[in-house]
MDTraj code that builds the backbone (N, CA, C; nanometers):
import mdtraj as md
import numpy as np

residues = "UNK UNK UNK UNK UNK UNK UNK UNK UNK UNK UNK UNK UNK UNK UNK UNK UNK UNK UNK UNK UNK UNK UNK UNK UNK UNK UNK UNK UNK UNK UNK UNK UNK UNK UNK UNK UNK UNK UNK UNK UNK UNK UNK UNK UNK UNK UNK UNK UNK UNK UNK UNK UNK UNK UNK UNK UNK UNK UNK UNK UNK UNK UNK UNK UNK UNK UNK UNK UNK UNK UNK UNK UNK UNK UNK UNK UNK UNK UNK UNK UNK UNK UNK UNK UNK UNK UNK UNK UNK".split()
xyz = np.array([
    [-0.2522, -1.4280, 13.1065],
    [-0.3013, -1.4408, 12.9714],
    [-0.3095, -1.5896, 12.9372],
    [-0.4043, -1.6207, 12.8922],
    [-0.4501, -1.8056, 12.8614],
    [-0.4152, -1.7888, 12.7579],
    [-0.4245, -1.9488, 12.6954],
    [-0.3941, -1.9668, 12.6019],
    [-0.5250, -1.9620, 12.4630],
    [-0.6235, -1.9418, 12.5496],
    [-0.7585, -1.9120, 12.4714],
    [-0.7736, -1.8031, 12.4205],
    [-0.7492, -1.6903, 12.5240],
    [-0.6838, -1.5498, 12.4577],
    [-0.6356, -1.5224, 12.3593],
    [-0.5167, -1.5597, 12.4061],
    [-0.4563, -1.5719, 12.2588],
    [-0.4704, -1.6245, 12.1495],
    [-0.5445, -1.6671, 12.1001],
    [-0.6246, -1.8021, 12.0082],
    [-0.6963, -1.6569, 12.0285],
    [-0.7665, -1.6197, 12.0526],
    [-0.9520, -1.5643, 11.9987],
    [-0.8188, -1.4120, 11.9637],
    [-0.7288, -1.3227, 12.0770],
    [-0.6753, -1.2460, 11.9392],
    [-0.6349, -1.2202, 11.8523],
    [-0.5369, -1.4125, 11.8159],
    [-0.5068, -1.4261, 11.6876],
    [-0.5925, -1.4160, 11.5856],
    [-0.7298, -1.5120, 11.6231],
    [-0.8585, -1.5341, 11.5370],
    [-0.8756, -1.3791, 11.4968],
    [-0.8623, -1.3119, 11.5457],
    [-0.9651, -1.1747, 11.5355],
    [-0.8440, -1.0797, 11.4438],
    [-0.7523, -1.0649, 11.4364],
    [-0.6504, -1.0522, 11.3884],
    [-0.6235, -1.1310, 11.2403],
    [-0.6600, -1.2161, 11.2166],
    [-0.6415, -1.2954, 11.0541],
    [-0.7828, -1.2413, 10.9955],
    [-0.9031, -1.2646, 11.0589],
    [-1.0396, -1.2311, 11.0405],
    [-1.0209, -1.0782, 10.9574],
    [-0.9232, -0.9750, 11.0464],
    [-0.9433, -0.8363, 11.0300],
    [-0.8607, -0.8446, 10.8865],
    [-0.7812, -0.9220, 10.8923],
    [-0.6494, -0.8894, 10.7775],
    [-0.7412, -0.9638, 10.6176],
    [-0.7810, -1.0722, 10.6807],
    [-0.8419, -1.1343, 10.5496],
    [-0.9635, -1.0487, 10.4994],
    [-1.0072, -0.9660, 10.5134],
    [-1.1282, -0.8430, 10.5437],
    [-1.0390, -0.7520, 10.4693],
    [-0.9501, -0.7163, 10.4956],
    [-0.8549, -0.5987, 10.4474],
    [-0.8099, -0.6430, 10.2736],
    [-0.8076, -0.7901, 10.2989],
    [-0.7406, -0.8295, 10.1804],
    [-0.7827, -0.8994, 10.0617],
    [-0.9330, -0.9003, 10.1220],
    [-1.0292, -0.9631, 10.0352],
    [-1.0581, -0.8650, 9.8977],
    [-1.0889, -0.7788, 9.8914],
    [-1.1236, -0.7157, 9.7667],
    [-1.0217, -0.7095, 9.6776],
    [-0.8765, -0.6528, 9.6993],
    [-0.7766, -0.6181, 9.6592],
    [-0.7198, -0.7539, 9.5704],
    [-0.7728, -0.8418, 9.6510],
    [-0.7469, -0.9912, 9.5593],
    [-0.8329, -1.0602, 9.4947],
    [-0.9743, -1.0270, 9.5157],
    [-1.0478, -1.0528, 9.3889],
    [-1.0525, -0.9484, 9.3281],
    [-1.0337, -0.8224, 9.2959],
    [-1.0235, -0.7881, 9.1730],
    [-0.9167, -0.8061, 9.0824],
    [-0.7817, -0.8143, 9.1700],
    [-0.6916, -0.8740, 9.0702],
    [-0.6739, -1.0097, 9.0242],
    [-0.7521, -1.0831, 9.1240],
    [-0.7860, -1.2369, 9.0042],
    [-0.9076, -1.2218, 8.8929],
    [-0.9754, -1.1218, 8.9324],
    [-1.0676, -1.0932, 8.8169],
    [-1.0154, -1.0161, 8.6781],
    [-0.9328, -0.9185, 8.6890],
    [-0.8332, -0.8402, 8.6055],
    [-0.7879, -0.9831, 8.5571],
    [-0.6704, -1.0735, 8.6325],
    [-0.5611, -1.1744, 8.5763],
    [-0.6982, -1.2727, 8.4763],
    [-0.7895, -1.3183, 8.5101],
    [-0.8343, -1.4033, 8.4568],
    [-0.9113, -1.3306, 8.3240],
    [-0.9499, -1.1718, 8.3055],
    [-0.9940, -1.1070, 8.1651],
    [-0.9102, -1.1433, 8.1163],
    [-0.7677, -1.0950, 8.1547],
    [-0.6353, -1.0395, 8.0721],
    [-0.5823, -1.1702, 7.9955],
    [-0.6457, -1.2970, 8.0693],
    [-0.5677, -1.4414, 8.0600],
    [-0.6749, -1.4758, 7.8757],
    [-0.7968, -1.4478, 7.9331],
    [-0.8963, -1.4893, 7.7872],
    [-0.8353, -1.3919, 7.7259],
    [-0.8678, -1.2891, 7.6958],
    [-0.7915, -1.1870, 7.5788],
    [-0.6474, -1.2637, 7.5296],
    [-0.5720, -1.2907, 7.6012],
    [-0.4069, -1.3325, 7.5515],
    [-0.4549, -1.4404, 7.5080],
    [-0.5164, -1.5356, 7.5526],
    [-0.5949, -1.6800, 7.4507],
    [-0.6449, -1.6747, 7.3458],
    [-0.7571, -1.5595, 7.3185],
    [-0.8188, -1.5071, 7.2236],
    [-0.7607, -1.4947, 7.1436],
    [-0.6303, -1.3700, 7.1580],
    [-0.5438, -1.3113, 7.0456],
    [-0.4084, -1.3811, 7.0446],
    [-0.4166, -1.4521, 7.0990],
    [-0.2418, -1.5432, 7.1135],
    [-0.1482, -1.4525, 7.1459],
    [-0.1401, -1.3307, 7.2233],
    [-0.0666, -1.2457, 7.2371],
    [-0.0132, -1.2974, 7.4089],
    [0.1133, -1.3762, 7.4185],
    [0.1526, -1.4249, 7.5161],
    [0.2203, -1.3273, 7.5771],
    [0.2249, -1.2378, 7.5793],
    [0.3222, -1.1626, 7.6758],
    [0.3431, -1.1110, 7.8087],
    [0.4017, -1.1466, 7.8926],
    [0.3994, -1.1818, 8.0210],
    [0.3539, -1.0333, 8.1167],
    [0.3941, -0.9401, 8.1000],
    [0.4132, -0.8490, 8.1283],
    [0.2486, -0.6972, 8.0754],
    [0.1951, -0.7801, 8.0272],
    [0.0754, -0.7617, 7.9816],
    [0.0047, -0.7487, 8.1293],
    [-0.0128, -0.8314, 8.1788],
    [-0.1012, -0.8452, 8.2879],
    [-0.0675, -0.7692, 8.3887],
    [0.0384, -0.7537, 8.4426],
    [0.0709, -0.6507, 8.5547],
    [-0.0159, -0.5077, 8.5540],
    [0.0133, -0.4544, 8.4198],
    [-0.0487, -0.2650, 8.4218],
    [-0.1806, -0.2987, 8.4531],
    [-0.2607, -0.3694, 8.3834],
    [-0.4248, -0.3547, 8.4898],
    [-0.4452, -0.4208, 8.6148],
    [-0.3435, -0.5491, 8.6647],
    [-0.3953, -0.5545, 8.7550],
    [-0.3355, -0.4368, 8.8818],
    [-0.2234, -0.3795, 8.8638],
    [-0.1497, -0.2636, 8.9313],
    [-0.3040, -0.1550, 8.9431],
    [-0.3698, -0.1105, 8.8097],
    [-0.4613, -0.0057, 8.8278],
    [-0.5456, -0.0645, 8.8779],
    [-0.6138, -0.1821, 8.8665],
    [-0.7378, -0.3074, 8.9347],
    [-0.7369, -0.2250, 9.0554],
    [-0.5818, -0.2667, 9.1202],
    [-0.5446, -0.2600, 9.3020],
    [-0.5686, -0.1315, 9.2927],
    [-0.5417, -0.0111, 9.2624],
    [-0.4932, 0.0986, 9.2625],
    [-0.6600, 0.1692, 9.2923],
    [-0.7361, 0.1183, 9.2133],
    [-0.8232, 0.1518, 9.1853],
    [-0.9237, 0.1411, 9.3098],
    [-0.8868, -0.0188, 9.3648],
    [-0.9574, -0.0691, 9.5195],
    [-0.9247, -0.0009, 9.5710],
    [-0.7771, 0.0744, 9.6168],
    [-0.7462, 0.0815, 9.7346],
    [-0.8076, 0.2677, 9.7741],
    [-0.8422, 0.3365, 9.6309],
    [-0.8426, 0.4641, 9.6516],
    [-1.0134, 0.4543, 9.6582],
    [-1.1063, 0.3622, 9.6440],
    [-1.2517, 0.3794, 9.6830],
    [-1.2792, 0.3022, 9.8065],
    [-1.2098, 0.2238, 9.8104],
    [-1.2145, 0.1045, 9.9734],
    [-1.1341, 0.1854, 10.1002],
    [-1.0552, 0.2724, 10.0781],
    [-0.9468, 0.3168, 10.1674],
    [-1.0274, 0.3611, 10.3166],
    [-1.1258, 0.4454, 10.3323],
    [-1.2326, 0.5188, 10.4205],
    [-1.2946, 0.3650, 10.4368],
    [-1.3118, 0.2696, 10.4769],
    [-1.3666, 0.1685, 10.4809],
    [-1.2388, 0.0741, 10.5276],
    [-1.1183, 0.0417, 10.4944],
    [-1.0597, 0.0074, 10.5541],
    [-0.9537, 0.0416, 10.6495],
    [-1.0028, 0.1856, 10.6532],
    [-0.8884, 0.2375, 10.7491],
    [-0.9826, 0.1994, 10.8631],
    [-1.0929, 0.2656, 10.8337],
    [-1.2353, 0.2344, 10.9758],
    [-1.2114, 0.1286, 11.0361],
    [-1.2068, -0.0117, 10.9304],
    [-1.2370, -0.1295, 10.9998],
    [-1.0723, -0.1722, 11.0892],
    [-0.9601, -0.0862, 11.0655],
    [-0.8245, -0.0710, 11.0967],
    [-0.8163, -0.0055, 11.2236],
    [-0.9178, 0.1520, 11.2606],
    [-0.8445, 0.2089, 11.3965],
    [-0.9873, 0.1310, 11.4802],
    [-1.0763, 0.0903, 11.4318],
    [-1.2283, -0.0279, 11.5422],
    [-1.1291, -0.1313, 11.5728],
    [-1.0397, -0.1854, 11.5136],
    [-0.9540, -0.3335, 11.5531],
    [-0.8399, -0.2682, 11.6748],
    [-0.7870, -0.1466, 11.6046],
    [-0.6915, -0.1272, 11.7590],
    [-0.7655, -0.0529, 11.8444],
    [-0.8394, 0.0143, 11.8126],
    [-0.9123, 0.0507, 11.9535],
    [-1.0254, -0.0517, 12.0612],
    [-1.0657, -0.1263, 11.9631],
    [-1.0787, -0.2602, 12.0658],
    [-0.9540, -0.3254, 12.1071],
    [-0.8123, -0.3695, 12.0617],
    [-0.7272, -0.4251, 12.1074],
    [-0.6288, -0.3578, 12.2431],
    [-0.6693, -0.1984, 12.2109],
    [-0.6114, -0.1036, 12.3526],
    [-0.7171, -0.0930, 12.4471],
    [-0.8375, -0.1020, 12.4025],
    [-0.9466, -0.1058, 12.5520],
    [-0.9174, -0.2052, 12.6304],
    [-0.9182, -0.3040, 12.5672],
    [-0.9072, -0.4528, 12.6207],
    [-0.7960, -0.5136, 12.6695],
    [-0.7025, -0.4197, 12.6822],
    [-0.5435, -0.4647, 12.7450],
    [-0.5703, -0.4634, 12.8744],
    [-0.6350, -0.4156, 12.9863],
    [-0.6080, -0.4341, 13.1227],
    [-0.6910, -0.5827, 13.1203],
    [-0.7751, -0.6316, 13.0349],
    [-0.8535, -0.7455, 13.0603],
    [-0.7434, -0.8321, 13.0308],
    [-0.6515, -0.8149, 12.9081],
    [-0.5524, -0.8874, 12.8616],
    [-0.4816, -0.9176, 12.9913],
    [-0.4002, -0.8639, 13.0502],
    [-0.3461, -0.8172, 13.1822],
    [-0.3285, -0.9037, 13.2757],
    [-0.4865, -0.9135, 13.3197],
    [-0.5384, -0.9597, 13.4427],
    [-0.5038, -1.0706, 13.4308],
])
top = md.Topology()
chain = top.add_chain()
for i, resn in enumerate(residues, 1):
    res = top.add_residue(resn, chain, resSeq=i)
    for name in ("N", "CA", "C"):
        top.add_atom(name, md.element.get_by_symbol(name[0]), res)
traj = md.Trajectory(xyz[None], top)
């Protein structure tokens, strides 16, 4: 196993995760940044404000994205188990 290998399955591995983790975090910076003008708007500072939508934000990604990221989840290990005797060699 080279050291290039390893480098391109790390690469492919952050690639898959940042893919996984991309939506889930812009919608909750999109939620945090409504929730942030509204509390400006109304001067209503309260910290704990922001959590319940961005909790449903996520909640909300994860139950229409889920069939989409499980896919792009068993394509990453089933390329990573085909490719073990190449790993191997």
């Amino acid at each position: 196993m080279s050291q290039d290998l390893i480098v391109q399955i790390f690469r492919e591995f952050l690639k898959t995760a940042a893919l996984l983790m991309a939506p889930m975090l812009l919608a909750s910076i999109v939620v945090g940044v409504l929730v942030s003008i509204f509390q400006a708007a109304t001067q209503i500072h309260e910290q704990t404000l922001v959590f319940v939508p961005k909790i449903l934000a996520i909640g909300f990604c994860l139950m229409v994205l889920f069939p989409w990221m499980l896919n792009l989840m068993i394509s990453y290990t089933i390329n990573l188990f085909s490719n073990i005797p190449l790993y191997v060699r």
